[in-house]
MITIKOL-944159 format. One record per residue (C-alpha): residue number from 1; y, z, x. Coordinates in Angstrom, 3 decimals, padded with zeros to 6 digits, m for minus. Example, Ala and Ser with C-alpha at 12.3 -4.5 7.8 and 13.67 -1.06 7.14 Angstrom:
<atoms>
atom nr:1	north:m004.500	up:007.800	east:012.300
atom nr:2	north:m001.060	up:007.140	east:013.670
</atoms>
This chain:
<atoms>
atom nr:1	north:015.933	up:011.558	east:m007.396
atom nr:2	north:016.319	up:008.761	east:m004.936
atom nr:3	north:012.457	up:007.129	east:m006.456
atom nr:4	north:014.563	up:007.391	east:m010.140
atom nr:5	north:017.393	up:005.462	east:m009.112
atom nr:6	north:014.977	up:003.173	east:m007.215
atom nr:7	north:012.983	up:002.666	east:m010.055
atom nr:8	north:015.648	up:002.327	east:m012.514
atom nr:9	north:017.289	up:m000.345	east:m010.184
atom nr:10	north:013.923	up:m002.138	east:m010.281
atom nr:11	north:013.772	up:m002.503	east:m013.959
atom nr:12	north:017.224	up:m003.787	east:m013.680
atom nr:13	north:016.154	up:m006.305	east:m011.821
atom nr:14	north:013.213	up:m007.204	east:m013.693
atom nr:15	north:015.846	up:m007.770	east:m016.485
atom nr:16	north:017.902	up:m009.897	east:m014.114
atom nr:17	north:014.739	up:m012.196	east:m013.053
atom nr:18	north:013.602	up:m012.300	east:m016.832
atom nr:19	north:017.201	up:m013.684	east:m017.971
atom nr:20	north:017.061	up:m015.962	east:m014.716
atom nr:21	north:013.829	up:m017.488	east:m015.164
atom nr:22	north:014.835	up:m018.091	east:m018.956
atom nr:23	north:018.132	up:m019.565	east:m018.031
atom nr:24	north:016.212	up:m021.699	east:m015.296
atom nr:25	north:013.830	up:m022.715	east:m018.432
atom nr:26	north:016.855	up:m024.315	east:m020.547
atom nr:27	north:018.379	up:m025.746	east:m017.268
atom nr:28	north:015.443	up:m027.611	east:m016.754
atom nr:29	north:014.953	up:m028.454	east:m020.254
atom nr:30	north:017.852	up:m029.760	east:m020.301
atom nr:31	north:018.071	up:m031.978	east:m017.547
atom nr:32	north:014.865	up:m033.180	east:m018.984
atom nr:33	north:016.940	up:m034.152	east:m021.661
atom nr:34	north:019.706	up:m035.934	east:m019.684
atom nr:35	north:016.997	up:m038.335	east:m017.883
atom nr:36	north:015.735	up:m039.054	east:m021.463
atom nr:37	north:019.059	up:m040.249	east:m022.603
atom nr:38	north:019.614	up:m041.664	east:m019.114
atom nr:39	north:016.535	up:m043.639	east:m019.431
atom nr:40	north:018.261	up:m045.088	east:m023.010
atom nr:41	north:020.936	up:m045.737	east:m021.748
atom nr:42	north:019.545	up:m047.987	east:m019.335
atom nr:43	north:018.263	up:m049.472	east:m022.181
atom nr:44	north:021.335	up:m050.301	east:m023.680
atom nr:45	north:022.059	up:m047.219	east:m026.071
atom nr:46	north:024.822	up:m045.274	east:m024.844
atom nr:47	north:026.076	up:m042.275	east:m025.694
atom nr:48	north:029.301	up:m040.701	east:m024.394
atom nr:49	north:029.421	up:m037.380	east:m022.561
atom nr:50	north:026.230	up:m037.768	east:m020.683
atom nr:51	north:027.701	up:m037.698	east:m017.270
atom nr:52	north:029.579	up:m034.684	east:m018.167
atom nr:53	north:026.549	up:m032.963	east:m019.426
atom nr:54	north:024.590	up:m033.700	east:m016.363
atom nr:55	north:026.761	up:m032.283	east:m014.129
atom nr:56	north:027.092	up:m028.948	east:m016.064
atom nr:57	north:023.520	up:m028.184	east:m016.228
atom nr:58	north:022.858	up:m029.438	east:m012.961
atom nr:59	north:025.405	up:m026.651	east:m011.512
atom nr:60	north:023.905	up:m024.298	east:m013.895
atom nr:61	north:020.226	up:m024.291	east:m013.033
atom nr:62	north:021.320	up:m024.690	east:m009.269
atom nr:63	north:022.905	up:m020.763	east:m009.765
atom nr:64	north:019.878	up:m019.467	east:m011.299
atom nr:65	north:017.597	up:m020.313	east:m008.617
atom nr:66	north:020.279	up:m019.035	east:m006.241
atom nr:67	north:020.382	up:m015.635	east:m008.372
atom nr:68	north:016.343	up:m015.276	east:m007.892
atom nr:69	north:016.446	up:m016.303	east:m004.357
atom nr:70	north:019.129	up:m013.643	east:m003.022
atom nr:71	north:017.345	up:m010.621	east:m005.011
atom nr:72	north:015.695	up:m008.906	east:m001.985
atom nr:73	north:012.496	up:m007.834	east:m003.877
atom nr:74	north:009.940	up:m009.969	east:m003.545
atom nr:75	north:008.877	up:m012.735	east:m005.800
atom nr:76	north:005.807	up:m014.530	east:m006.353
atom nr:77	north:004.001	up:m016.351	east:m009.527
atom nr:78	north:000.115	up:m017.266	east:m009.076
atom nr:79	north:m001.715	up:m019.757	east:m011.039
atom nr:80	north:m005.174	up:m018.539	east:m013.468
atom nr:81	north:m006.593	up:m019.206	east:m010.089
atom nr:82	north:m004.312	up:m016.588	east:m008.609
atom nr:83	north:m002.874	up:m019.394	east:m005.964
atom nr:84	north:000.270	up:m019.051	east:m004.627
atom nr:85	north:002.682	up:m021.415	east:m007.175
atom nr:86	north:005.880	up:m019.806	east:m006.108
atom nr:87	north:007.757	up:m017.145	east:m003.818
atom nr:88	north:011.320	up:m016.368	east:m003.143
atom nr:89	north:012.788	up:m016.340	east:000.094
atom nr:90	north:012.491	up:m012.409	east:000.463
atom nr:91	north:008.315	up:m013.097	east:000.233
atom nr:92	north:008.840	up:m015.918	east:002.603
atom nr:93	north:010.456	up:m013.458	east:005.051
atom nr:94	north:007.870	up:m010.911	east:004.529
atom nr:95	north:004.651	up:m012.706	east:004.626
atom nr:96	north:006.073	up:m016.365	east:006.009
atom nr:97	north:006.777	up:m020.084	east:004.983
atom nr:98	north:003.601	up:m021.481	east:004.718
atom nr:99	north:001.727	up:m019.775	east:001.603
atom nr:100	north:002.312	up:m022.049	east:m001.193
atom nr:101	north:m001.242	up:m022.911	east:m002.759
atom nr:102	north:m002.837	up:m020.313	east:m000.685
atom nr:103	north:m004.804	up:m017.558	east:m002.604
atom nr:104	north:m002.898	up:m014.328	east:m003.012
atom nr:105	north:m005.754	up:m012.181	east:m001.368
atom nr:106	north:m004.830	up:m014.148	east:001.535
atom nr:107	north:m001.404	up:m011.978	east:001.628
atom nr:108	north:m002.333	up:m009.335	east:m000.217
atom nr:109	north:m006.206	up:m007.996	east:000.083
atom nr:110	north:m006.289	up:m005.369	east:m002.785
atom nr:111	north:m009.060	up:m005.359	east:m005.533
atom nr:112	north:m006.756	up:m003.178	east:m007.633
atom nr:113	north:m004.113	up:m006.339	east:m007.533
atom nr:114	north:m006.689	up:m008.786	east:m008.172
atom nr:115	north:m008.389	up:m007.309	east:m011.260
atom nr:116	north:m004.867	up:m006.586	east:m012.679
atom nr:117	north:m003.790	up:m010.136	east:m012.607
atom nr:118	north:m007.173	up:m010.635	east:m014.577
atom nr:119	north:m005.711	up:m008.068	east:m017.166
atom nr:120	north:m002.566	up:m009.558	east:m017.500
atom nr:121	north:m004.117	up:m013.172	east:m018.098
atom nr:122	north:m006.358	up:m011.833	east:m020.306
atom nr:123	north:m003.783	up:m009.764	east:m022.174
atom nr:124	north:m000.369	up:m011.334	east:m022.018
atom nr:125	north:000.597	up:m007.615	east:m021.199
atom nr:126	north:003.167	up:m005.858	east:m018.383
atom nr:127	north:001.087	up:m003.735	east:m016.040
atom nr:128	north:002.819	up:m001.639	east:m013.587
atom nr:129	north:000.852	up:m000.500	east:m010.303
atom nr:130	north:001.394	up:001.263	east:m006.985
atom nr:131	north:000.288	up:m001.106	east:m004.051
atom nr:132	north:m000.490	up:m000.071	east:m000.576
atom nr:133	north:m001.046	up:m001.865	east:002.746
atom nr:134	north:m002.645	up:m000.624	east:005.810
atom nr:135	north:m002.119	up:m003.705	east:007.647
atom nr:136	north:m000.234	up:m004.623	east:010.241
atom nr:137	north:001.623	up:m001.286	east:008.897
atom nr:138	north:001.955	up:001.032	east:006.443
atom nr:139	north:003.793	up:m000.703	east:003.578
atom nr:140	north:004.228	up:000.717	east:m000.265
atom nr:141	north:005.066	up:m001.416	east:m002.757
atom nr:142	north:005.997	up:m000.577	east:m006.865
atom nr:143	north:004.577	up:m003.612	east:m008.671
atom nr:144	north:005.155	up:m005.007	east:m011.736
atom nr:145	north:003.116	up:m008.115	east:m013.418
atom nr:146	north:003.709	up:m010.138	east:m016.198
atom nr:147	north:002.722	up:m013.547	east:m017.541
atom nr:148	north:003.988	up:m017.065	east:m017.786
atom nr:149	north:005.411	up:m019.663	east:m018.342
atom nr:150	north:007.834	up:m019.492	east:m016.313
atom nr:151	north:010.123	up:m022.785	east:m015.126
atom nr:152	north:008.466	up:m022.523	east:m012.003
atom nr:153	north:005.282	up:m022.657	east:m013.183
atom nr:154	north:005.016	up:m023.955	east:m017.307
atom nr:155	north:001.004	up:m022.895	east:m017.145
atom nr:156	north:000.847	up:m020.339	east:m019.620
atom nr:157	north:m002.099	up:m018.555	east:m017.774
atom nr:158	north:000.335	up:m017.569	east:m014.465
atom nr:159	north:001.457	up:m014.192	east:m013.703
atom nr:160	north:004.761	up:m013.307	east:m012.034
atom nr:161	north:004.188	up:m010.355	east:m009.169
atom nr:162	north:007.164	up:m008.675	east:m008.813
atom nr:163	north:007.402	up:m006.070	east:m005.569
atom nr:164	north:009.509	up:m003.492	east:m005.143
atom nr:165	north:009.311	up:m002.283	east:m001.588
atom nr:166	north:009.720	up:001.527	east:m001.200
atom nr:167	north:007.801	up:001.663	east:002.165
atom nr:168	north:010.819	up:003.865	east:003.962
atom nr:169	north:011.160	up:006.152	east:000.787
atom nr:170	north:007.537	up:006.781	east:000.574
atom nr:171	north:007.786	up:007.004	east:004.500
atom nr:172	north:010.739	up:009.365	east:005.242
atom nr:173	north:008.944	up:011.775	east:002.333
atom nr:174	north:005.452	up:011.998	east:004.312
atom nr:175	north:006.933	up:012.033	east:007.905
atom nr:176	north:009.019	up:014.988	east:006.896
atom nr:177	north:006.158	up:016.867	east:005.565
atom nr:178	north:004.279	up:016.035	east:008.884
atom nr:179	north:007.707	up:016.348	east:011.177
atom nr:180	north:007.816	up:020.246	east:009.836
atom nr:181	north:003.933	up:020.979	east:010.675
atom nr:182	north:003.883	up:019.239	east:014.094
atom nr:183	north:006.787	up:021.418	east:015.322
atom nr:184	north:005.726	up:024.747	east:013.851
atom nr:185	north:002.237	up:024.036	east:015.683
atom nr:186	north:003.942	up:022.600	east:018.799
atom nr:187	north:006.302	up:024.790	east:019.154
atom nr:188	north:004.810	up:028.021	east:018.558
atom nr:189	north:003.570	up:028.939	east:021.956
atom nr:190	north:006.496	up:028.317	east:024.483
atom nr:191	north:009.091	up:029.982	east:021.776
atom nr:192	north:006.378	up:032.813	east:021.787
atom nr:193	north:006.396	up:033.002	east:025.439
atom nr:194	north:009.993	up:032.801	east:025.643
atom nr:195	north:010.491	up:035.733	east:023.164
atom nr:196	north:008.058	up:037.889	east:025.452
atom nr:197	north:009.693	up:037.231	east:028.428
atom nr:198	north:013.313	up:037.933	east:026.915
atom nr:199	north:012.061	up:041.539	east:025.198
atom nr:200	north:010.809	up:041.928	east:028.720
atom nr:201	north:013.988	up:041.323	east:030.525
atom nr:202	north:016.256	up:043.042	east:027.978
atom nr:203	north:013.741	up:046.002	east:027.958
atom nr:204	north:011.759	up:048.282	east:030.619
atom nr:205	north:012.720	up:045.041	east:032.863
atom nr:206	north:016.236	up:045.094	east:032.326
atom nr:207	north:017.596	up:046.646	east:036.065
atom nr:208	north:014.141	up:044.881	east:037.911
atom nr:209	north:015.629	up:041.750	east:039.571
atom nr:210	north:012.513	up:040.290	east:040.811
atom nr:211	north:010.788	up:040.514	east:037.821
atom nr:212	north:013.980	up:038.488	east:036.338
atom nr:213	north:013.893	up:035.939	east:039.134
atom nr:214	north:010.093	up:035.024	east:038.313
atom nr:215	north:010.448	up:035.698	east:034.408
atom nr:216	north:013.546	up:033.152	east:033.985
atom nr:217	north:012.322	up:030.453	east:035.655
atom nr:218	north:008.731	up:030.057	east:033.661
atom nr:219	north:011.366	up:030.719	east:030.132
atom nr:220	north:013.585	up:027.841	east:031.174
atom nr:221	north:010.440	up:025.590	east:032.178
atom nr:222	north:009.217	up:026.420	east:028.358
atom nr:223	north:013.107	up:025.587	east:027.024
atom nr:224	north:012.400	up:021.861	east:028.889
atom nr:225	north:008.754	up:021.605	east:027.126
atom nr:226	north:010.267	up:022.741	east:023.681
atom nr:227	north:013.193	up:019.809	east:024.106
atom nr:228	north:010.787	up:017.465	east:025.366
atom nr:229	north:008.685	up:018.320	east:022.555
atom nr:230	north:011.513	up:017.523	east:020.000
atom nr:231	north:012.682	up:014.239	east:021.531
atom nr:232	north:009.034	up:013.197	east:021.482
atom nr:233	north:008.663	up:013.735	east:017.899
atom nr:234	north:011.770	up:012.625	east:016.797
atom nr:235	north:011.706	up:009.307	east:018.696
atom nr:236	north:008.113	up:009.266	east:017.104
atom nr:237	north:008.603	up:009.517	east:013.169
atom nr:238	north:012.130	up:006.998	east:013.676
atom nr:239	north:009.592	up:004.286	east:015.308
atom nr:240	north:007.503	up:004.982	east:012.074
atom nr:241	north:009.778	up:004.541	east:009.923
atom nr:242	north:010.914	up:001.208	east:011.357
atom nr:243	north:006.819	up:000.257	east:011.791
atom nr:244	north:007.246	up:m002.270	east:008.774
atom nr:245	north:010.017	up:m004.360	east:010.301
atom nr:246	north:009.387	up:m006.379	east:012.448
atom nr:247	north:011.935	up:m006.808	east:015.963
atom nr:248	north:013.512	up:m010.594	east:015.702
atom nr:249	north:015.305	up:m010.448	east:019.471
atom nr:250	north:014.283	up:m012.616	east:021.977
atom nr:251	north:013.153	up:m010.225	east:025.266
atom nr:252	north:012.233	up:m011.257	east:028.654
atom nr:253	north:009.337	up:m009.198	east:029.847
atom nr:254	north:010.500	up:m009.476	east:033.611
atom nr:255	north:014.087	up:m007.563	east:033.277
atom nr:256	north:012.133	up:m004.667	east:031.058
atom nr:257	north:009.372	up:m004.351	east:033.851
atom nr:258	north:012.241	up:m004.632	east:036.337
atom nr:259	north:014.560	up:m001.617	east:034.144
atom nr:260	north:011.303	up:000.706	east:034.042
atom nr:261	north:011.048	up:000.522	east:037.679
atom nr:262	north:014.389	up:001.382	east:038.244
atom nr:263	north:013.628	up:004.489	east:035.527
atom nr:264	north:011.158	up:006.088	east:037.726
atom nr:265	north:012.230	up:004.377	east:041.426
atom nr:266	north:012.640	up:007.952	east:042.482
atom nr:267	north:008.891	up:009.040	east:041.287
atom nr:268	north:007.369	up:006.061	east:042.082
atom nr:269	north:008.442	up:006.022	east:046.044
atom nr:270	north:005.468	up:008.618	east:046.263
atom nr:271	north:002.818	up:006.125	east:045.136
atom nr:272	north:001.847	up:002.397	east:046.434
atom nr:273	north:003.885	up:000.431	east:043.432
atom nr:274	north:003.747	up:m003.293	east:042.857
atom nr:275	north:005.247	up:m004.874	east:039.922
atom nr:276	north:004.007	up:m008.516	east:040.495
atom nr:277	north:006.353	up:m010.514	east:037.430
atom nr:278	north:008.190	up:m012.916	east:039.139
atom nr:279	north:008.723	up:m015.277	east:036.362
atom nr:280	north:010.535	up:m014.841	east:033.115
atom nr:281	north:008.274	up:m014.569	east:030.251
atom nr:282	north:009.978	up:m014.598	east:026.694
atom nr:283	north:008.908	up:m012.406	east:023.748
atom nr:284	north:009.915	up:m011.431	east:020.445
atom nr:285	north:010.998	up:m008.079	east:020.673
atom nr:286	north:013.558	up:m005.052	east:020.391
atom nr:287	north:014.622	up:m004.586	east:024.186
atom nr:288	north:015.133	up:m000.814	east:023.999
atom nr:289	north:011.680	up:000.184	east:022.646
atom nr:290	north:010.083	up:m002.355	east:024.878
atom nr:291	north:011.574	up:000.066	east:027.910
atom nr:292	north:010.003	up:002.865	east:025.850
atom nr:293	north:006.682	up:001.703	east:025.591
atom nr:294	north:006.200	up:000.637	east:029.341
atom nr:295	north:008.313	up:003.553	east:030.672
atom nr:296	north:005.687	up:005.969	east:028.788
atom nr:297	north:002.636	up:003.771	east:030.396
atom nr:298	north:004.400	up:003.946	east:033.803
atom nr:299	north:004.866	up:007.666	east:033.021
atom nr:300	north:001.246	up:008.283	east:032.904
atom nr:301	north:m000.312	up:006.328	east:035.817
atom nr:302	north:002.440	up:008.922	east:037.746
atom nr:303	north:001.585	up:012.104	east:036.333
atom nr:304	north:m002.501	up:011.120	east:036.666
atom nr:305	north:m002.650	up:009.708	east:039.604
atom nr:306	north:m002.469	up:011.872	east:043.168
atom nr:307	north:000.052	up:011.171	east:045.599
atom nr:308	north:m000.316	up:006.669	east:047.484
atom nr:309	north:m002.468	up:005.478	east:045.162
atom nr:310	north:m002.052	up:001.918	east:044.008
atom nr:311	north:m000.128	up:001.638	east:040.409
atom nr:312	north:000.088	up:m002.117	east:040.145
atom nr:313	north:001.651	up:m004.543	east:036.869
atom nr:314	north:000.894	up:m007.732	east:035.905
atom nr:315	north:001.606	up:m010.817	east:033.366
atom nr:316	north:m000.011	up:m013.735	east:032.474
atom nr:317	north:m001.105	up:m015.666	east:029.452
atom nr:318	north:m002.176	up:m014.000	east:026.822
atom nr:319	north:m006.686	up:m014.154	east:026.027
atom nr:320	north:m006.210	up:m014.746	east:022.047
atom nr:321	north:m005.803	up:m010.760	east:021.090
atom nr:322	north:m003.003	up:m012.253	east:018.801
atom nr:323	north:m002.454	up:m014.830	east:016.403
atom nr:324	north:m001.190	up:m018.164	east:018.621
atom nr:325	north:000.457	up:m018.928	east:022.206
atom nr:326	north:000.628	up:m015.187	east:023.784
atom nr:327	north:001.366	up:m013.106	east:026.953
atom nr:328	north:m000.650	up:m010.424	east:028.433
atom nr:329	north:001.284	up:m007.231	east:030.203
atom nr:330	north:m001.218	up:m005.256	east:032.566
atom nr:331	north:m000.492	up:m001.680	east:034.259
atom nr:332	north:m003.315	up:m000.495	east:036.192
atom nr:333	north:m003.577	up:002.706	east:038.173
atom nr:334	north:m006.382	up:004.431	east:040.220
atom nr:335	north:m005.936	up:007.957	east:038.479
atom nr:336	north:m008.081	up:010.386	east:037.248
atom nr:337	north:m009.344	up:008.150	east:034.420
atom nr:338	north:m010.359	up:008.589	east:031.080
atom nr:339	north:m014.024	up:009.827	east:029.614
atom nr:340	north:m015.320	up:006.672	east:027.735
atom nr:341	north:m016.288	up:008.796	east:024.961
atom nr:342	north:m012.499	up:009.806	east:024.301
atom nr:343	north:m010.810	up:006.390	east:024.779
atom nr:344	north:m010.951	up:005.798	east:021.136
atom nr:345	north:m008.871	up:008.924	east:020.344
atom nr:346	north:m006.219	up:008.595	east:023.310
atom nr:347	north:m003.589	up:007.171	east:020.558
atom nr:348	north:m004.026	up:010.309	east:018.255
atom nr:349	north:m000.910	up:012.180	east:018.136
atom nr:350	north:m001.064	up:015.613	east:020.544
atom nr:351	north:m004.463	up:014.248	east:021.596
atom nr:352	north:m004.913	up:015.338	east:025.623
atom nr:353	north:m007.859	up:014.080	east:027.590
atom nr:354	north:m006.829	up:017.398	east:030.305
atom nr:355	north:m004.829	up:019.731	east:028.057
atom nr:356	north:m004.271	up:021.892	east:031.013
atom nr:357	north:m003.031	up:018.889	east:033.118
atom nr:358	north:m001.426	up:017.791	east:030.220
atom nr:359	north:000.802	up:021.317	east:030.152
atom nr:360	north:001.038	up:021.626	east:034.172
atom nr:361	north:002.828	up:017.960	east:034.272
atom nr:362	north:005.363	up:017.980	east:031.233
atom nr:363	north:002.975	up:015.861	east:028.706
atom nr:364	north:003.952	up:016.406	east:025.167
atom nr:365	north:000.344	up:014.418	east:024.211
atom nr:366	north:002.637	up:011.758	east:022.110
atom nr:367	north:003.466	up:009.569	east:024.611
atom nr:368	north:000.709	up:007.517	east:023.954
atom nr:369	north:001.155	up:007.580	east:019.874
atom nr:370	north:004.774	up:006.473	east:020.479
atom nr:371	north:003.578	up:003.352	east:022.602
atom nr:372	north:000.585	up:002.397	east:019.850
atom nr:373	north:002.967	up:002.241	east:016.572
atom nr:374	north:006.108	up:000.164	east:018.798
atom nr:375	north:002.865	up:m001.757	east:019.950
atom nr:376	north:002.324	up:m002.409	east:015.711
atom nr:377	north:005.962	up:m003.156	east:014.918
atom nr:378	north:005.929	up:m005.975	east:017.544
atom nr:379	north:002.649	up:m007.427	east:016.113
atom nr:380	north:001.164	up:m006.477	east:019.210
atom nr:381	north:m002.094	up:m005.410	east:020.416
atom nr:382	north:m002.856	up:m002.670	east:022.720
atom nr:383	north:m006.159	up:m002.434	east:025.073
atom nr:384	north:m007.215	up:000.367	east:027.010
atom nr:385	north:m009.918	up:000.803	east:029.784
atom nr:386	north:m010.741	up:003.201	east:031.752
atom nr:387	north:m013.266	up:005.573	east:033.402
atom nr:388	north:m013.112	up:008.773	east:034.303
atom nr:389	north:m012.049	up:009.342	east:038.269
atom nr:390	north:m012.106	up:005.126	east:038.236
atom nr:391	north:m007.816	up:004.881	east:037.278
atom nr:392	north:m006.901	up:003.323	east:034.211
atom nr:393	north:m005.875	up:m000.257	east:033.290
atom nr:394	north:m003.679	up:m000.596	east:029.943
atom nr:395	north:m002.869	up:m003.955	east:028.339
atom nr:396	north:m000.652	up:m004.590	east:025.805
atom nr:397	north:m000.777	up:m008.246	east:024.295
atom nr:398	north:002.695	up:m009.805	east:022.550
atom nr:399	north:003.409	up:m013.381	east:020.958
atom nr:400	north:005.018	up:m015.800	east:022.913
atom nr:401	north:008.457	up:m015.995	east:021.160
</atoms>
């Protein structure tokens, strides 16, 4: 029902731009009008109500390209050569300022897009298409193309790209589906072990007080694992959700470090800790998950790492992993490493190198998923290396803000 009204509001909106871009049309035709009879009356025949006349249509076409830029779909009108000719200011926001005359592949890499435009061209018709992005994140996008003119571009072989962005519909619809079958998988061995232990204790067990004492403890240590579980997931699918937006704060790198080590002081008296940022070292960022994603790297050099060995963090310029000036946060350990071979799947969602470690130390297996898509929503890039019993050094690279 929600994807009706959505879609319903888009052809609204189609409506809206059609009737804009029209009403832009005679605004423009008719100050081109107004600078012909300017131009005669410089030459000596005047006419009277000219001034007022400017001034009218002036205001008027002034509105209309207000109207079009405040719509918050997304805009854009390519030439036959399916360059860049126009965007609104929603499509500067999403893909940035500097486009125009830039081929729309460049934004938007999708043959399916591409040989559509060609269709429309070719025949002057609507064509309505689902577009999907993989990169930087998952975006979904209704769109709707139709030709020129318009008074933005008066080619007649242009087509106008209209997006409608449904990314957190399409979103919150899959992550629910996945939400349910993570937890019934997840969840399904400490509630069964928590059931057996109860029947035990409310049945032959019921008077035997040292069978209690051990029995309660192991069911309330599977009650923390279950919750854990749950936070874990939930924190997981909202950071998905959000994966398309990008965070527009400006963070300093030194006070997160500095509020994750206050996080685990109490954990981390047991090892040989060093953070080693001294300097402030500004990024664009959203503060909060910022804590998240270096607590959970923290997290993990403790749990797989024995008691005084070195856990040490670092920052520095960045080594061109992203696009422009960057900086470079380092958190290296000498744990129990991880296989080569498995680095690639360490991100995976539930994935444990040592599932029995995993279990014995409180690891849910998303910790790791939960620092990779925060890592994505902040444009970042995320580098791991390790070996197994050679500790672990994880980088994550950010834009300088």
């Amino acid at each position: 029902m929600d994807l009706l009204f959505i879609l319903i509001g888009a052809g609204l909106a189609i409506f809206v731009i059609f009737v804009s871009f029209k009403s832009i049309g005679a605004g423009i035709a008719a100050k081109s009008e107004i600078n012909r009879q300017k131009d005669k009356l410089k030459s000596g025949d005047k006419e009277e109500g000219i001034e007022d006349i400017t001034n009218e249509n002036i205001e008027k076409t002034n509105e209309q390209v207000k109207i079009v830029n405040q719509i918050d779909d997304l805009i854009l009108i390519v030439d036959k050569f399916k360059n860049i000719k126009f965007f609104n200011n929603s499509a500067k926001k999403k893909f940035g300022e500097n486009n125009l005359n830039k081929h729309v592949a460049t934004l938007l890499r999708v043959p399916d897009l591409l040989q559509n435009i060609d269709l429309v061209l070719l025949k002057k018709e609507t064509i309505t298409m689902d577009l999907e992005l993989s990169t930087p994140s998952f975006q979904f996008f209704k769109v709707h193309l139709f030709s020129g003119p318009t008074s933005y571009v008066d080619d007649p072989d242009s087509v106008v790209l209209f997006l409608k962005d449904l990314t957190d519909i399409i979103k919150a619809q899959r992550f629910k589906s996945d939400f349910v079958a993570n937890v019934s998988h997840e969840l399904k061995t400490p509630l069964v072990s928590i059931k057996g232990f109860l029947e035990t204790i409310s049945g032959h067990a019921k008077d035997d007080l040292e069978a209690q004492k051990k029995f309660i403890p192991i069911m309330l240590e599977q009650a923390d694992r279950m919750e854990s579980l749950i936070k874990d997931l939930l924190s997981l699918s909202r950071i998905e959700l959000e994966e398309h937006v990008q965070p527009q704060d400006k963070v300093n790198l030194k006070e997160i470090l500095s509020n994750v080590e206050d996080i685990h002081q109490k954990n981390l008296k047991s090892f040989e800790f060093k953070n080693n940022i001294k300097d402030d070292f500004f990024i664009k960022g959203d503060h909060e998950k910022l804590i998240e994603v270096f607590s959970n790297i923290i997290d993990n050099s403790i749990k797989y790492s024995e008691k005084n060995k070195k856990i040490e963090v670092n920052c520095k310029q960045g080594n061109g992993k992203v696009i422009g000036d960057s900086y470079t946060v380092s958190i290296k350990d000498n744990g129990i490493g991880i296989p080569t071979e498995q680095l690639p799947r360490i991100t995976e969602r539930f994935f444990r190198v040592d599932a029995a470690k995993s279990k014995k130390v409180g690891g849910t297996g998303l910790g790791m998923a939960i620092v990779k898509h925060i890592v994505n929503q902040h444009r970042g890039e995320l580098e791991i290396k390790s070996e197994a019993q050679n500790g672990t050094e994880i980088k994550v690279h950010f834009s300088k803000f």
